[in-house]
C-alpha positions in Angstrom: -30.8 23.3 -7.4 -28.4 22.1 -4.8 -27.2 25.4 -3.0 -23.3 23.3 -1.2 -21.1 25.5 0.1 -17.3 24.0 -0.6 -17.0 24.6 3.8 -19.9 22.1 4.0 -18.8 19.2 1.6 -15.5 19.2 3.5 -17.2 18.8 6.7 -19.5 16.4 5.3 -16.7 14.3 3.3 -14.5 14.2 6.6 -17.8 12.9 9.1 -19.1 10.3 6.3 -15.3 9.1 6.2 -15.1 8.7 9.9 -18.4 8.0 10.7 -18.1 10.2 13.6 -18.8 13.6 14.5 -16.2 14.3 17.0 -12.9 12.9 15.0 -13.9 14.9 12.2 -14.4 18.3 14.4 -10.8 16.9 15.4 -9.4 16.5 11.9 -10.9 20.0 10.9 -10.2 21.8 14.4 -13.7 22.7 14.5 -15.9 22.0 17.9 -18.5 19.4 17.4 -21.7 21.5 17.5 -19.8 23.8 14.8 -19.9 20.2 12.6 -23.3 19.4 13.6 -24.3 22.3 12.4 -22.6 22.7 9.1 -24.1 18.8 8.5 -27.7 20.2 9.6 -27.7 22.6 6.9 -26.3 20.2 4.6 -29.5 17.9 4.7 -31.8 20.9 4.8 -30.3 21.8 1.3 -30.4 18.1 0.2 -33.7 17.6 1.6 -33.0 14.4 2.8 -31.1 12.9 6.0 -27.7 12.0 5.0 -26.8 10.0 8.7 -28.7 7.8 11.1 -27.4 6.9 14.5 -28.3 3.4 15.7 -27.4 3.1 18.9 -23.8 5.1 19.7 -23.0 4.6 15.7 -24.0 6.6 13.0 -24.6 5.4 9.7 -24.9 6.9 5.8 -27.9 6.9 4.6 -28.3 6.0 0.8 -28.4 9.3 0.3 -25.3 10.1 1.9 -23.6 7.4 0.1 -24.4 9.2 -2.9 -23.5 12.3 -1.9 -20.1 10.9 -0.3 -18.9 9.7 -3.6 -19.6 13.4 -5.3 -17.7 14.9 -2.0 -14.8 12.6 -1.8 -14.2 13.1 -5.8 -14.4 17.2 -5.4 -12.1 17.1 -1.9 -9.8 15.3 -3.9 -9.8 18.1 -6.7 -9.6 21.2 -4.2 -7.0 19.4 -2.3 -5.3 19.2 -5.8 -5.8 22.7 -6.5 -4.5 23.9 -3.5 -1.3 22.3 -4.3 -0.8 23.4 -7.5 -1.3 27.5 -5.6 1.1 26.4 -2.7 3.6 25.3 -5.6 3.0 28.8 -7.9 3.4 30.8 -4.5 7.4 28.9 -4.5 6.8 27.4 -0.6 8.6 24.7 -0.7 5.8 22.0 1.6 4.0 20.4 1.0 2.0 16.8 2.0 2.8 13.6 0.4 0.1 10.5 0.8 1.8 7.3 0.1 0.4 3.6 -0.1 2.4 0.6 0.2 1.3 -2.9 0.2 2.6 -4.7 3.3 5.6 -6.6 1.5 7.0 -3.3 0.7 6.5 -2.2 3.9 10.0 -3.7 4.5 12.1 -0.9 3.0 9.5 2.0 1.9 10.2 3.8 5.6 14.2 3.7 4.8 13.2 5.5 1.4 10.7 7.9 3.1 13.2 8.9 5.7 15.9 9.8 3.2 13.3 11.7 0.8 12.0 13.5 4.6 15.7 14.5 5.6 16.2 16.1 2.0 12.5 18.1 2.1 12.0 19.0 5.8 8.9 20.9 4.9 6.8 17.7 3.8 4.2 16.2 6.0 3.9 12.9 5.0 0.8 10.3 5.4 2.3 6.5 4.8 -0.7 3.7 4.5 -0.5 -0.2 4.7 -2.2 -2.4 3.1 -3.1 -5.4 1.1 -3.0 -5.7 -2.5 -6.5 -5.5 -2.9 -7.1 -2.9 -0.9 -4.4 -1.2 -2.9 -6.0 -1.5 -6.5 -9.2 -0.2 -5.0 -7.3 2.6 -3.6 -6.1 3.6 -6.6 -9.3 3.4 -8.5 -10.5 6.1 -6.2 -8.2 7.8 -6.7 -7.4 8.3 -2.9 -3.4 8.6 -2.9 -1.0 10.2 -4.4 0.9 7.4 -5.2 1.1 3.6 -4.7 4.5 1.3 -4.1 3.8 -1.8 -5.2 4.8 -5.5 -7.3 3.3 -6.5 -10.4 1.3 -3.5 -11.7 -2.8 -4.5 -12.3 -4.3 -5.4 -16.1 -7.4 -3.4 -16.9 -7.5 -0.6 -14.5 -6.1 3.1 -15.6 -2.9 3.1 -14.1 1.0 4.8 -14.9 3.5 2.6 -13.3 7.2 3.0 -13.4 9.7 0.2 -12.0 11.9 1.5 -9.5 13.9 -1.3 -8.1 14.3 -5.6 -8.6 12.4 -7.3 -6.7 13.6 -11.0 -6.5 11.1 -13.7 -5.0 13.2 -16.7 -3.5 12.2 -19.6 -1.4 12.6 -20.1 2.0 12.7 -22.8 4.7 13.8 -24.0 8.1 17.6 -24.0 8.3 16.8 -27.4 9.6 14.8 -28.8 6.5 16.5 -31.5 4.6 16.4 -29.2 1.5 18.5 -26.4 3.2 21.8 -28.2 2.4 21.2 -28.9 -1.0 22.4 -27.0 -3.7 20.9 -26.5 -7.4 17.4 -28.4 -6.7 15.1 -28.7 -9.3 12.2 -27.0 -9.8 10.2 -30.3 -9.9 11.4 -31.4 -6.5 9.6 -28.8 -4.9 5.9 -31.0 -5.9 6.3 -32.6 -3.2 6.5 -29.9 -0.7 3.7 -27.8 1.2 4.1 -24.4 0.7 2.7 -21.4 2.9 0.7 -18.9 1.1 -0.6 -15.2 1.5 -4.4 -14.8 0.7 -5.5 -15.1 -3.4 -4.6 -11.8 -5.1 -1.6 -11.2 -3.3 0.8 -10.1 -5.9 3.6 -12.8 -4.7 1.4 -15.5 -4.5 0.4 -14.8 -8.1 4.3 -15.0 -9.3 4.4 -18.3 -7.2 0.9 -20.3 -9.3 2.8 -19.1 -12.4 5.7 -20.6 -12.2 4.5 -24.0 -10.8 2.0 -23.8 -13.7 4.5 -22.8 -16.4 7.0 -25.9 -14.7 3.4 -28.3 -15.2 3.3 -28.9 -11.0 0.5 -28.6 -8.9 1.6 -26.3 -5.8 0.2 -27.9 -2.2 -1.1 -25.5 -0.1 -0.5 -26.0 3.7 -1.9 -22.4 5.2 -3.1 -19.3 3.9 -1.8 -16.1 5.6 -2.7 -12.3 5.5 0.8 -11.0 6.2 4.3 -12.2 5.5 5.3 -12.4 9.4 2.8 -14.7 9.6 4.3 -16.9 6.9 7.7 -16.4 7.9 7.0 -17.5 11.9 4.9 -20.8 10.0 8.3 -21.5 7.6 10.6 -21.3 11.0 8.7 -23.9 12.8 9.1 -26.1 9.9 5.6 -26.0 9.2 6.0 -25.3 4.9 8.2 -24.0 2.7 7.1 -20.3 1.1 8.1 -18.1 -1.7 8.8 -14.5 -0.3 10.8 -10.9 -1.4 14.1 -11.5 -0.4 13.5 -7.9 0.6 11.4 -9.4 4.1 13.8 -11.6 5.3 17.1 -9.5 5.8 16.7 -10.0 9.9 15.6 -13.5 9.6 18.9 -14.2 7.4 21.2 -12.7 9.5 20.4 -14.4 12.3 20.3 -17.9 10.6 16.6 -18.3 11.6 16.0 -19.1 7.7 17.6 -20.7 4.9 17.1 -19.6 1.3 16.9 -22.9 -0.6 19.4 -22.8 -4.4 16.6 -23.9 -6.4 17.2 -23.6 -9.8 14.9 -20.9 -12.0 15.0 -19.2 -8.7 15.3 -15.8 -7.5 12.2 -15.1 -9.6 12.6 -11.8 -10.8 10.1 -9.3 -10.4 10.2 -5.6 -9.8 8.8 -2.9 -7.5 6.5 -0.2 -9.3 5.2 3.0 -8.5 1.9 3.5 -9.9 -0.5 6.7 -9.6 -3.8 7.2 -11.6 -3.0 7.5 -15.4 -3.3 11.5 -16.3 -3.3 12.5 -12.1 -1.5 15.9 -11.9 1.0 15.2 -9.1 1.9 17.5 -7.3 6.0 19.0 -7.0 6.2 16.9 -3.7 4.7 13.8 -5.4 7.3 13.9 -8.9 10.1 14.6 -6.7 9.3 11.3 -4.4 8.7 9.6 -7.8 11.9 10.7 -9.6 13.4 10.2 -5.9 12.6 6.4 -6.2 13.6 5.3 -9.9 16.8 7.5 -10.0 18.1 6.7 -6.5 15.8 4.1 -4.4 18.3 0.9 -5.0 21.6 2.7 -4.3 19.8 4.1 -1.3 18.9 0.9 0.5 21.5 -0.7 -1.0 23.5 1.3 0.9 21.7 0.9 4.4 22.5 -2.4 3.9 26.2 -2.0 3.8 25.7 -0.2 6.8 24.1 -2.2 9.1 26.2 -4.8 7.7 29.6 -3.3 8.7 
């Protein structure tokens, strides 16, 4: 039998996460040889070595992999638990862990800083990343929550929309097409168009509709990020399909143009999704019921702000 202390998985789970000794005796405000040791005791129960160091790195061993999994899931469970005390003891803290792929990266910090100013107590942990990297964050379970576009098919997820999301297309003010008005769809065939990498949710919305409209889209450059693609658009390089939500700056400033093509602003919405069945904690509904009841009047606002 595998005699784990709980103090032991969490030291373990925060080293195999880090693969380092010293920012988890950081994370944990423990002193390194205080981790060492807890990790020592861990393989002697195991009876295998769960690291090796090659070099200044250290590595999981197959073993550790396997253990990592078990350690990450039960973290994830006491970290849960320790909510749900927190809540039933009335404080009113608590941590929120948010993901947001990079589009909505835009506006989620207005939202978060509203939701902060109203609940002082929370801590709050904001990731960014790609859509991929999103859905495989999710699977594991390893946020509480996820603000993204287009909710995934086949995976266990609860998603609620929160706010429209309309895609436009953009280019140079100086492209010939920037003074035209109601363009047809089919006119755009002939055009290059700057993309973000296969999977992203926007460029999905983008392949649909040229395939629905029977085109085939021309690809000019792939990009990982959308100020990538919006520097490419500005030196005339393409044309691209974007959230109108990423270009508010760019607009304002006249350094681009959305084009009036008809069909267009595609309309798509932003979602919040979680793991179907995950018990969220107070802090977690409250951001959730935050963002569909009030998330559009909220920036909605900011923008009449910086507008006046």
């Amino acid at each position: 039998m595998l005699h784990v202390t709980f103090r032991q998985l969490r030291v373990f789970e925060a080293v195999a996460r880090n693969l380092s000794f010293s920012r988890a005796a950081e994370e944990l405000h423990l002193t390194q040889p205080a981790v060492s040791m807890q990790i020592k005791q861990l393989e002697e129960n195991a009876g295998l070595p769960l690291f090796e160091q090659l070099g200044k790195k250290i590595f999981l061993t197959e073993a550790g992999r396997e253990l990592f999994h078990y350690a990450r899931a039960i973290a994830q469970q006491l970290n849960e638990a320790e909510a749900v005390l927190t809540e039933l003891k009335g404080l009113k803290r608590g941590k929120l862990n948010i993901s947001v792929v990079s589009t909505a990266n835009y506006f989620a910090p207005q939202l978060l800083a509203v939701f902060c100013r109203r609940h002082e107590n929370v801590t709050l942990s904001l990731n960014v990343a790609n859509r991929e990297s999103m859905l495989h964050q999710l699977a594991d379970n390893e946020m509480d929550m996820a603000i993204m576009g287009q909710p995934p098919e086949g995976l266990d997820i609860e998603a609620a929309p929160f706010m429209e999301n309309p895609l436009v297309v953009i280019a140079s003010p100086t492209h010939p097409l920037a003074r035209e008005h109601g363009i047809s769809p089919e006119r755009l065939a002939n055009e290059t168009f700057i993309v973000r990498e296969k999977g992203s949710g926007t460029r999905g919305a983008m392949e649909r509709f040229f395939q629905q409209h029977g085109m085939t889209l021309h690809t000019g450059m792939e990009m990982s990020t959308t100020e990538a693609i919006k520097q490419a658009v500005q030196a005339d390089m393409g044309l691209a399909v974007v959230s109108l939500h990423t270009i508010a700056l760019e607009l304002e400033t006249r350094r681009l143009a959305v084009l009036d093509v008809v069909s267009f602003p595609l309309s798509r919405y932003w979602y919040v999704a979680h793991r179907k069945g995950k018990r969220l904690s107070a802090v977690a509904q409250a951001f959730k019921e935050f963002l569909v009841d009030e998330a559009a009047q909220v920036l909605a606002g900011d923008k009449g702000k910086n507008s006046g």
